[in-house]
NUBA-299393 format. One line per field, with one value per residue (C-alpha): residue number from 0; x, y, z; residue in three letters. Coordinates in pm, 1 decimal. Layout:
N
i [NUM,...]
east [X,...]
north [Y,...]
up [Z,...]
aa [ALA,...]
//
This chain:
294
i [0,1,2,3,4,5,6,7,8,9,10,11,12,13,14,15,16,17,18,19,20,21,22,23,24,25,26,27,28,29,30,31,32,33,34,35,36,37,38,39,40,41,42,43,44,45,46,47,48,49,50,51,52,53,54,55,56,57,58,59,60,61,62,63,64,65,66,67,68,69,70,71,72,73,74,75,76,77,78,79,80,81,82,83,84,85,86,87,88,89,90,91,92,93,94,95,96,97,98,99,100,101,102,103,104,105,106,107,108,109,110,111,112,113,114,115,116,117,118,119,120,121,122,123,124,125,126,127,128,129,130,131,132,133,134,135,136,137,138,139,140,141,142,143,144,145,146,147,148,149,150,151,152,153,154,155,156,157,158,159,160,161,162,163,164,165,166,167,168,169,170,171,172,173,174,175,176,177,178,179,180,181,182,183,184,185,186,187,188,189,190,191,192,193,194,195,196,197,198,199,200,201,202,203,204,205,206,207,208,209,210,211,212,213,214,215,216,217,218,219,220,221,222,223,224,225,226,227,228,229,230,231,232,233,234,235,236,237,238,239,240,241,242,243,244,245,246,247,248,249,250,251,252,253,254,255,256,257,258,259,260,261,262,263,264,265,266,267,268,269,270,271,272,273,274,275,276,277,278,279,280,281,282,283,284,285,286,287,288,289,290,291,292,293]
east [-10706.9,-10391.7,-10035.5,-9952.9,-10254.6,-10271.8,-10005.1,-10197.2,-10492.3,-10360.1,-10155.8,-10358.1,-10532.2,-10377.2,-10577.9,-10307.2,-10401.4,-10330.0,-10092.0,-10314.4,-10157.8,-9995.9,-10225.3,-9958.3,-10058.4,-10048.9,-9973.9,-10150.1,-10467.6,-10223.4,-10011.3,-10278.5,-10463.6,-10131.8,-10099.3,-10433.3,-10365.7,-10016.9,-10061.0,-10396.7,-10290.0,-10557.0,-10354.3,-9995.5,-10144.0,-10268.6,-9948.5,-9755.3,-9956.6,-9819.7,-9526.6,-9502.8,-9607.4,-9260.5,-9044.8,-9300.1,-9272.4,-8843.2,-8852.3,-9062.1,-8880.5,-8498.8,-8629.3,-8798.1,-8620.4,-8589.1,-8851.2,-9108.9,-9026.9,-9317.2,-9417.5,-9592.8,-9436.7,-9123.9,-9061.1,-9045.3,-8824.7,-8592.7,-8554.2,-8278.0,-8072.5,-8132.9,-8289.0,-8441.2,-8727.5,-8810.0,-8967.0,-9143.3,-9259.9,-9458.8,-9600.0,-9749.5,-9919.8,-10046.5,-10164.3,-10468.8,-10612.5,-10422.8,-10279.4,-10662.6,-10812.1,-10560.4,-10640.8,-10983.2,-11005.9,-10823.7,-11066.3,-11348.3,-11273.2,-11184.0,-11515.0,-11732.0,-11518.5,-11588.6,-11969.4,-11993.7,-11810.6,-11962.3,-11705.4,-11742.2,-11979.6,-11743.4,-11445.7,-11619.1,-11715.9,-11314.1,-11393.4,-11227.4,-11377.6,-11521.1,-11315.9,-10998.2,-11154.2,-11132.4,-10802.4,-10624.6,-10824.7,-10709.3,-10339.0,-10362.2,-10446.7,-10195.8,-9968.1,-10052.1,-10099.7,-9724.4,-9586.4,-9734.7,-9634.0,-9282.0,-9289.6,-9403.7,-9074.9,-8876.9,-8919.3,-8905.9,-8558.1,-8423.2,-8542.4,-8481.3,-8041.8,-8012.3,-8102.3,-8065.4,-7839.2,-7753.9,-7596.2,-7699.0,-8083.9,-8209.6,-8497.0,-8795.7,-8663.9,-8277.3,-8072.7,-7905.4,-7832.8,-7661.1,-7787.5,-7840.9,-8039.6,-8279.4,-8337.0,-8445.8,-8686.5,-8815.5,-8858.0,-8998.8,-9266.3,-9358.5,-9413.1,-9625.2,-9812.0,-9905.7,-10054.4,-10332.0,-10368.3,-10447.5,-10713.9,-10859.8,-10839.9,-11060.5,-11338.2,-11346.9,-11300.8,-11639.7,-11777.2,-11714.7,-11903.9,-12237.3,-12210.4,-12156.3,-12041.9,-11633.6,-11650.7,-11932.7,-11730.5,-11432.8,-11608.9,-11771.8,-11444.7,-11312.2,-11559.6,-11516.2,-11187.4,-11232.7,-11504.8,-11291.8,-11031.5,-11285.3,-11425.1,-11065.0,-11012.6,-11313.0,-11228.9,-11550.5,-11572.3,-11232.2,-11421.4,-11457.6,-11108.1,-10970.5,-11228.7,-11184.4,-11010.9,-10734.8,-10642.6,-10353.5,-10228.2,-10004.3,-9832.3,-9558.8,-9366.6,-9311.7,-9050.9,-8833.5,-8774.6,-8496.5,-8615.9,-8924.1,-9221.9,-9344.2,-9653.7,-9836.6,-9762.4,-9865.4,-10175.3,-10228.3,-10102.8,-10403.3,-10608.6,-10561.2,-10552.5,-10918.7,-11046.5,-10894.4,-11024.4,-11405.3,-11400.0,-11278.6,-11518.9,-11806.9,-11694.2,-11677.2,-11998.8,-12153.5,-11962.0,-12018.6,-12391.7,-12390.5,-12658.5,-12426.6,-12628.7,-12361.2]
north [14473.5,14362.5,14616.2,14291.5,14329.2,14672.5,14694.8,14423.2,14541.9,14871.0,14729.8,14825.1,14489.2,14434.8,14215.1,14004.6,13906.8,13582.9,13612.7,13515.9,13228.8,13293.0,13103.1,13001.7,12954.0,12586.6,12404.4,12104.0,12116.2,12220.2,11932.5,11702.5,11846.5,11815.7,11445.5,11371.7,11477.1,11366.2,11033.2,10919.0,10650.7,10772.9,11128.2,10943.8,10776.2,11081.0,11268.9,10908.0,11017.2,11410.9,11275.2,10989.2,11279.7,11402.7,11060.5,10978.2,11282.3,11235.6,10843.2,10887.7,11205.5,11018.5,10718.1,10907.9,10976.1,11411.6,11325.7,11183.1,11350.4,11568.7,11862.9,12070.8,12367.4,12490.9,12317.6,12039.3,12129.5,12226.9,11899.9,11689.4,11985.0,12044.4,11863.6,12085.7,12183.8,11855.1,12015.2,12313.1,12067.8,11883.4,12182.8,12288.5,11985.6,11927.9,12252.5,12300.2,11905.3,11732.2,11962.8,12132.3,11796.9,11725.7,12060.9,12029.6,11665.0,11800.8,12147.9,11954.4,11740.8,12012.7,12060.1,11816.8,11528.0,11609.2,11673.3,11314.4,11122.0,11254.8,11415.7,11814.2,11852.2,11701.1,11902.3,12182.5,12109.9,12041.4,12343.0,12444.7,12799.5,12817.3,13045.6,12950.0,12581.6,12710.6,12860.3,12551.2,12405.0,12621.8,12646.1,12297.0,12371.4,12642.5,12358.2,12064.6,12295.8,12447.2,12040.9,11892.8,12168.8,12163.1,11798.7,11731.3,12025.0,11839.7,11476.0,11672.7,11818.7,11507.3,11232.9,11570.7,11615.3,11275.2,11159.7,11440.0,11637.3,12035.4,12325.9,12679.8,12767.5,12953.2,13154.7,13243.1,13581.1,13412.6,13524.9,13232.3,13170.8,12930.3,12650.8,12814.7,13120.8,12888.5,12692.0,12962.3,13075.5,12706.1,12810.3,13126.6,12955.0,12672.0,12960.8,13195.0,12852.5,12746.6,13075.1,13017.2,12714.4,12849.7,13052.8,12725.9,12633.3,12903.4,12850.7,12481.6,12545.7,12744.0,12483.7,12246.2,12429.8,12377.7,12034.1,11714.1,11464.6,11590.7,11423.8,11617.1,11925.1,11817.3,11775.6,12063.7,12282.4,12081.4,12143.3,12504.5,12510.9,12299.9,12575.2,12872.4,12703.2,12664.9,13004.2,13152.2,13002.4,13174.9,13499.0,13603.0,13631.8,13867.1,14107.1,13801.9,13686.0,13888.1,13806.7,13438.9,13183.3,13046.0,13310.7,13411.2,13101.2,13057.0,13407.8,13191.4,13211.4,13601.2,13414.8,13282.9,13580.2,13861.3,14118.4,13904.6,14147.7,14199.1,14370.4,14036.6,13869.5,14109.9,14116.5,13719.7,13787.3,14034.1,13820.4,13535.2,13736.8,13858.2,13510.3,13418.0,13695.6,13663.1,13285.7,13291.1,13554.0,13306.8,13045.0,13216.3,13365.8,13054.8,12801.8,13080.1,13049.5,12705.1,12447.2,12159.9,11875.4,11565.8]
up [11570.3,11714.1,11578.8,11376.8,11170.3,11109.7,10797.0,10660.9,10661.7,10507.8,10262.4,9896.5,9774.2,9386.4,9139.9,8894.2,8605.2,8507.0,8162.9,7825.3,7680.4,7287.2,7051.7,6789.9,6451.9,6376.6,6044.0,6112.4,5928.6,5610.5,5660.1,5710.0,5382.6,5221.9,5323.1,5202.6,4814.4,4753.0,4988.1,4753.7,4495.4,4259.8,4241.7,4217.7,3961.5,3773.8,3878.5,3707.3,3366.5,3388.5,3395.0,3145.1,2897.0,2861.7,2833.6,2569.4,2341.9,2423.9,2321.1,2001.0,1877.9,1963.5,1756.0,1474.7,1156.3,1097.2,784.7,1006.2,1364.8,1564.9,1329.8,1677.9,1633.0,1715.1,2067.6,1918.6,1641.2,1909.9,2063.8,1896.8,1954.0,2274.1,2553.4,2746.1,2474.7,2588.0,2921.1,2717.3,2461.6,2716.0,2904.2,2543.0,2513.7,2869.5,2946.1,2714.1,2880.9,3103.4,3342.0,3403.7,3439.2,3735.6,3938.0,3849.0,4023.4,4351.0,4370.4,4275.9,4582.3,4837.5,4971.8,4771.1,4863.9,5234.4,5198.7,5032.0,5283.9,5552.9,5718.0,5651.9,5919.9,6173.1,6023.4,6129.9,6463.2,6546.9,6566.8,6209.4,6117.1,5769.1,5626.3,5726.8,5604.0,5238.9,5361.4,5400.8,5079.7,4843.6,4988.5,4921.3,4564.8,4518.4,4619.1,4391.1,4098.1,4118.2,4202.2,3870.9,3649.1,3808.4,3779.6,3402.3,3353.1,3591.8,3421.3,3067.9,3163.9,3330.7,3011.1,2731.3,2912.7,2921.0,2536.7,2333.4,2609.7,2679.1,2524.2,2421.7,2391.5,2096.4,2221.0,2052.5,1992.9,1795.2,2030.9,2236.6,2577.6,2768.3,3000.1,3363.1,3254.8,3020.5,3314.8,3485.9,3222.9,3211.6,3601.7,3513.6,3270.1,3516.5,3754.8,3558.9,3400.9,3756.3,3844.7,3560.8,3715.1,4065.5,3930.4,3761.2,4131.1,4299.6,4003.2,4123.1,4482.7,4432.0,4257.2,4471.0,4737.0,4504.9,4511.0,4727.3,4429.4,4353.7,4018.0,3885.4,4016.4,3837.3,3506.0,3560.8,3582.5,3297.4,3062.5,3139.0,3068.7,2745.6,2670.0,2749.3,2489.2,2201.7,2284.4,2239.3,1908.3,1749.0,1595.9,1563.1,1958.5,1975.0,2202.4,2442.5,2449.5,2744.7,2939.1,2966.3,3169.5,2949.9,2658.6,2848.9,2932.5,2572.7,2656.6,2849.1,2521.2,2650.7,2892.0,2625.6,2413.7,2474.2,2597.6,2782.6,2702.1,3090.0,2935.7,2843.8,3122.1,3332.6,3146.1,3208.4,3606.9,3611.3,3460.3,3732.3,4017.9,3913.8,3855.0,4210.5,4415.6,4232.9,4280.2,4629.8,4730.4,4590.8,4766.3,5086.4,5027.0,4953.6,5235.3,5469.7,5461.8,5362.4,5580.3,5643.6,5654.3,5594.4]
aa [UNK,UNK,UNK,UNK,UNK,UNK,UNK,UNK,UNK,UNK,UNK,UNK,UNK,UNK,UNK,UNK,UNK,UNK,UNK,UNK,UNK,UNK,UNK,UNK,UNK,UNK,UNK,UNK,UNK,UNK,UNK,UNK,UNK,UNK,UNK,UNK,UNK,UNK,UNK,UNK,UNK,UNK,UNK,UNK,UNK,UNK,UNK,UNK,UNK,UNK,UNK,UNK,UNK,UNK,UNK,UNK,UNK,UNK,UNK,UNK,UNK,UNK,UNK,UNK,UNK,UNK,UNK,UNK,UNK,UNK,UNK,UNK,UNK,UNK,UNK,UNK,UNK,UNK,UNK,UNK,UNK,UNK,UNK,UNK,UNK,UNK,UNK,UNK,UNK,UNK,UNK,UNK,UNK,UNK,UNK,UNK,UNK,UNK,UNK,UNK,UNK,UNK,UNK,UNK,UNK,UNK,UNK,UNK,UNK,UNK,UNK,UNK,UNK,UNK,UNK,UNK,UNK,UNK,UNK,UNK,UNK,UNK,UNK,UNK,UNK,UNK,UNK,UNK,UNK,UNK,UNK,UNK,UNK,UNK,UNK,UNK,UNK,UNK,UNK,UNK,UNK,UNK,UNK,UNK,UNK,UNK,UNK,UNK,UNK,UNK,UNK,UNK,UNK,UNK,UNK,UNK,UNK,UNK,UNK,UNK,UNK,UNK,UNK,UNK,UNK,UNK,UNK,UNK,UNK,UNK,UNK,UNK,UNK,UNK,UNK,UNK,UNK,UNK,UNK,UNK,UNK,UNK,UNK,UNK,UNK,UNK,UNK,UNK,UNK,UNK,UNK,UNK,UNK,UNK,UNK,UNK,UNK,UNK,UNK,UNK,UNK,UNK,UNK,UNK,UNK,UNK,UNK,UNK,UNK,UNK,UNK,UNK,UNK,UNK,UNK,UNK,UNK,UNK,UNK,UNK,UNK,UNK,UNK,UNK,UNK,UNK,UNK,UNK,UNK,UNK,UNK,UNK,UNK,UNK,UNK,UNK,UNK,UNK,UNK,UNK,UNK,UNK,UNK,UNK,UNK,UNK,UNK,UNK,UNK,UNK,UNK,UNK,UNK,UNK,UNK,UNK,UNK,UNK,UNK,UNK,UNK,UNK,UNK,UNK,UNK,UNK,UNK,UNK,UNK,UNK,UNK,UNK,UNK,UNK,UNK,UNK,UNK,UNK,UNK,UNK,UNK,UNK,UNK,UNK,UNK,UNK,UNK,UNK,UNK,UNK,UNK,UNK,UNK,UNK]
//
């Protein structure tokens, strides 16, 4: 060994290891599940429905005469003098049918849609883990079910201000308040209303995981929601009441009184959460374990 060589052969030998790349969480698979529900015509058309809901209710009650005007209760007593009732009114009459049968269709779909066009079992060999799969379906869900409710309040508000126009609110309580703060208890409602939805959305999420036809999901959902309405309205079954999807749903009128009683909604927050965490568990319980065939 030559003098030259002998610090390089003496020099210690290090190992470097090559930096691990930062795996960055990527949106994409949202975005794309995103684009898929609002960019269907079928759910534009259903979400064109939600919406004509309001402009009817604000047409026939500016062209009724007080003697033969909507008799639905106080929202709609409301309306001629003020516009925004118009929103509330709507929500009240969408949310016991309408508004379920919407989220229903896109949970029914999540999973069952893909099973029946083939394409789950190549979704998942992307590769697209199964849980964060249902992930990305049920953010979806989340998503839809807060953008009809805020658009059947939005329409209401917009058609309500511009025929029968603004001015102080009389809440359910008689005290009065002026425009910006009752829009943010219409806010408020839409917000708490949408959460009841969600959890309508993790029952059919976990149905939809049973089944590869979406529309017998979606009816299936529906019908329970129908049945958890009829269920609610027999007093008889009292002892059942708490326990089911929807009887919380109504206490949005907590929202519009002064002070707003925080006790039942948190009762109705409580309520959804549970149904969300039981249903989602299911779901990934079943999917997990689920022989993907299609």
């Amino acid at each position: 060994m030559s003098a030259a060589e002998a610090p390089a052969a003496e020099a210690p030998l290090t190992t470097v290891t090559p930096a691990r790349p930062v795996r960055r969480v990527s949106t994409r698979f949202f975005r794309s599940e995103l684009r898929l529900i609002f960019g269907r015509r079928r759910n534009w058309a259903g979400m064109a429905l939600l919406a004509a809901v309001p402009i009817v209710i604000a047409i026939a009650t500016k062209v009724s005469t007080p003697a033969d005007g909507p008799q639905g209760g106080d929202f709609f007593a409301s309306i001629t003098s003020n516009g925004l009732f118009v929103a509330l009114a709507a929500l009240s009459v969408e949310l016991p049918l309408f508004l379920p049968i919407a989220v229903a269709a896109i949970a029914g779909d999540s999973i069952a849609g893909e099973a029946n066009t083939g394409t789950l079992r190549y979704l998942l060999t992307v590769p697209v883990h199964r849980t964060r799969l249902l992930a990305v379906k049920y953010a979806a869900v989340v998503v839809f079910a807060f953008a009809v409710t805020l658009l059947v309040a939005a329409v209401g508000v917009a058609i309500g201000l511009a025929l029968f126009g603004a001015g102080p609110v009389t809440l359910l309580s008689g005290t009065q308040v002026g425009t910006g703060p009752a829009l943010l208890r219409l806010l408020a409602v839409c917000a708490y209303l949408a959460v009841g939805l969600c959890a309508l959305g993790a029952v059919g999420l976990f149905v939809s995981t049973l089944t590869e036809q979406p529309m017998g999901a979606a009816i299936a959902v529906t019908m329970l929601c129908v049945t958890s309405f009829i269920l609610d309205a027999i007093p008889q079954l009292g002892w059942l009441h708490p326990y089911l999807l929807t009887h919380h749903w109504q206490d949005f009128g907590e929202l519009l009184r002064d002070p707003v009683n925080l006790g039942g909604l948190r009762a109705g927050l409580l309520s959804a959460a549970a149904y969300v965490v039981v249903f989602l568990s299911a779901a990934w319980a079943r999917f997990g374990g689920r022989d993907v065939t299609s």
